[in-house]
N, C-alpha and C positions, 0 to 999 in steps of 0.2 A: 629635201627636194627643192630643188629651184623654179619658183612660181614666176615663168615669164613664157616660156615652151608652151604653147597650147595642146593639153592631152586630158584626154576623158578624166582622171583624175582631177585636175584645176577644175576641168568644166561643175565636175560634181560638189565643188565647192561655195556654198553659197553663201559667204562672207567675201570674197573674194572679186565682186563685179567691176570695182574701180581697176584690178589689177591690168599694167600695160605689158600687152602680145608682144615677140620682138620681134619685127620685121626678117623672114628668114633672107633674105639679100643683104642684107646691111650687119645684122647681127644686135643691130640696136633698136631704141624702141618707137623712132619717128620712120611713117608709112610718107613722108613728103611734108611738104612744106604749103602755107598758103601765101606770099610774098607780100610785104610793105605794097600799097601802093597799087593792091586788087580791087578798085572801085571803092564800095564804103566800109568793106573787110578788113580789119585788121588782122596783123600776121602774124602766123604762128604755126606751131609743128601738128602735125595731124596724126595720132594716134589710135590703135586698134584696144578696144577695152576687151576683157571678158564679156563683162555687160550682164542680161538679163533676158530672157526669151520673151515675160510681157505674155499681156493675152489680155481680152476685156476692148470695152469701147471707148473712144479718147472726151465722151461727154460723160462719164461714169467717172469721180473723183474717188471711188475704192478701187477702182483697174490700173494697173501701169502700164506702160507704154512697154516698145522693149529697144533694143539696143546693143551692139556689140557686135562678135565673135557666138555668142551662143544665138543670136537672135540669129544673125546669118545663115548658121547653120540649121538651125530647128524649124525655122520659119521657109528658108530657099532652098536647103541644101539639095533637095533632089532637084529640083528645076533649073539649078548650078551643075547638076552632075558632081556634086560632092561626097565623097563615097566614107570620107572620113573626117572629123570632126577637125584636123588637126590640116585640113587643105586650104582652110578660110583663108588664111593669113596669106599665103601664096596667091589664092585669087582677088584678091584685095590689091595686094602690092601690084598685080599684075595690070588692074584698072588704072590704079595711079603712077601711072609713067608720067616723066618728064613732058612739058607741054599740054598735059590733060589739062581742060577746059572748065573753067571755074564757074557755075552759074549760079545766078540768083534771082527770086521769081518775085518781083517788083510790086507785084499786087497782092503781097502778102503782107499782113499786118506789122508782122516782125519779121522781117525777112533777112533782117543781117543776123538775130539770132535763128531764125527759123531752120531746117534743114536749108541747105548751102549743096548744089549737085556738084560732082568733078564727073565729065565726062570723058570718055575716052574711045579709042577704036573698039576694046575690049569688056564694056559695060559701063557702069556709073556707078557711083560713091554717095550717098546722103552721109552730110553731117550736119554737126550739129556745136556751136559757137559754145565756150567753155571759159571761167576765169574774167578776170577785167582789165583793164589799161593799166591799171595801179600794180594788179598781183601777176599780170601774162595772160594771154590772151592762147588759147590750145584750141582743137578741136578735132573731137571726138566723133567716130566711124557709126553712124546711129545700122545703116544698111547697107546693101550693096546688091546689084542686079547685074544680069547680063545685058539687058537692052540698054542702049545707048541714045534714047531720043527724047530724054527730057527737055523740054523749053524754056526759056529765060534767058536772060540779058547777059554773056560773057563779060566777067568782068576782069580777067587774071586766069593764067597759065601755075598748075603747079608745077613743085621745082622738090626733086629727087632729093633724100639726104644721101649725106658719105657714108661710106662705110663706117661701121663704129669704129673708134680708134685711129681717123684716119682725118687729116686737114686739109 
């Protein structure tokens, strides 16, 4: 079985969190790009994880956090209108169109690792800053909502990958 397809199987797999979703537009596994030259951002491709659903409070160091495709789902799916585990990835790609609106919220401690918003006509995107300047710089789909009004400073426009296989 090819572990890239998001289907209730994968989901029930839990070794599998770092595993990357393929974008179904593209066929491959970057959901957009974040560009060179996004304010204090460095750039990189933005990926959909499996991830982890999470549960607990973020001052409790036995709770984790959560993150992904299964947090998406488990957490928003009904308030998405998501009817099935395997729609994430299309409502995600669909936030992060071409020109979606990169922000970042200045009065936060860590704010260039911190979640990073992409906002859009069609909801918003939290991520989350992954890797280093040495080994590559990614990041990773922490959530995703329909409302579209989070605050902070624009710094950079995403930018759509090609299709897989295609230059």
């Amino acid at each position: 079985m090819k572990h890239t397809e998001l289907t209730e199987v994968l989901a029930g797999l839990s070794n599998k969190k770092n595993q990357k979703i393929i974008n179904p537009s593209t066929g491959g596994y970057s959901f957009g790009q974040i560009p060179e030259g996004s304010g204090p951002l460095l750039g990189g491709e933005i990926y959909l994880k499996l991830g982890y659903i999470g549960h607990g409070h973020p001052n409790d160091p036995n709770k984790k956090g959560a993150t992904g495709a299964r947090h998406i789902y488990e957490k928003h799916g009904l308030e998405l209108n998501l009817d099935y585990f395997n729609l994430v990835p299309s409502f995600v790609n669909r936030i992060l169109q071409d020109e979606a609106s990169i922000l970042i919220d200045k009065n936060r401690a860590n704010y260039i690792k911190a979640p990073i918003v992409v906002n859009s006509p069609h909801g918003m995107v939290a991520l989350g800053q992954n890797g280093s300047p040495e080994s590559g710089i990614s990041y990773e789909i922490v959530s995703a909502y329909e409302r579209n009004d989070q605050k902070g400073t624009k710094v950079g426009e995403i930018k759509k990958p090609a299709k897989a296989g295609s230059v």
